[in-house]
N, C-alpha and C positions, 0 to 999 in steps of 0.2 A: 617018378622023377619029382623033385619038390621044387616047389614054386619058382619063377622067376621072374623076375622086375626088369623091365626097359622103360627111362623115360621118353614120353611121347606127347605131344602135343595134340589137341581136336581143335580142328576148327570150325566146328559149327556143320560139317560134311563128311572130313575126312580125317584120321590116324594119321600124325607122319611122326616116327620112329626119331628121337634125337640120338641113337645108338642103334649099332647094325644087334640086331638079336641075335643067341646065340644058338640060335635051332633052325631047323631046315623043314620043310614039308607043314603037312594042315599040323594047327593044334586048336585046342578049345582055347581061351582066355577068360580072363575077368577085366573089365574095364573099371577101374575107381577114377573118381575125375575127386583130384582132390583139392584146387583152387583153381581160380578164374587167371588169365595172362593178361598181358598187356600186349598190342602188335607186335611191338618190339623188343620183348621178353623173351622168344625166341631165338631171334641172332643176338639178343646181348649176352645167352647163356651159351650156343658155341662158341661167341666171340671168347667170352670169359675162361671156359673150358681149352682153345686151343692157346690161350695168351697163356696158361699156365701150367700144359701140357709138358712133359717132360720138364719143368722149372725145380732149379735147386737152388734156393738164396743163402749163401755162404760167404763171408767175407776173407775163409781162409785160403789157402794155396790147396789144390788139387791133392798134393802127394799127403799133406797134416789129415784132409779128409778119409784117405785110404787106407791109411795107415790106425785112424781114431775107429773106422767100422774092420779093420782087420782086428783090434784087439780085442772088438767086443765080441767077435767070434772065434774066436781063438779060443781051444779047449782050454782050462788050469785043473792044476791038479788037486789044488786046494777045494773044500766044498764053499759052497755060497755063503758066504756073510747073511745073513737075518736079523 
């Protein structure tokens, strides 16, 4: 299985997981502590994460957006321009 990354916070005692992992049961890990937080470096980065959660900033109408990712997947018969 190759590696996987979950970010997580230490606090000086304990691991707490800012993402549910994607495995179940024992494994080994590595821990890299790769900078220092601030208290409140934690809820500002959920807070941050769910404020932008599912966000799509568009000033167009709904249907011009559907319509603009329907044609970029739309087969042509033509080959690709280069």
């Amino acid at each position: 299985m190759p590696l996987v990354a979950v970010p997580a916070i230490y606090d000086g005692e304990h691991v707490s997981f800012l993402e549910q992992p994607p495995v179940q049961g024992a494994y080994s890990v590595i821990v890299t502590f790769v900078e220092p937080v601030e208290d409140n470096d934690k809820r500002a980065n959920a807070a941050r994460f769910w404020a932008s959660y599912g966000a799509w900033q568009d000033d167009r109408p709904a249907e011009v957006i559907v319509d603009d990712l329907r044609m970029t997947r739309r087969s042509r018969p033509e080959p690709p321009a280069l």
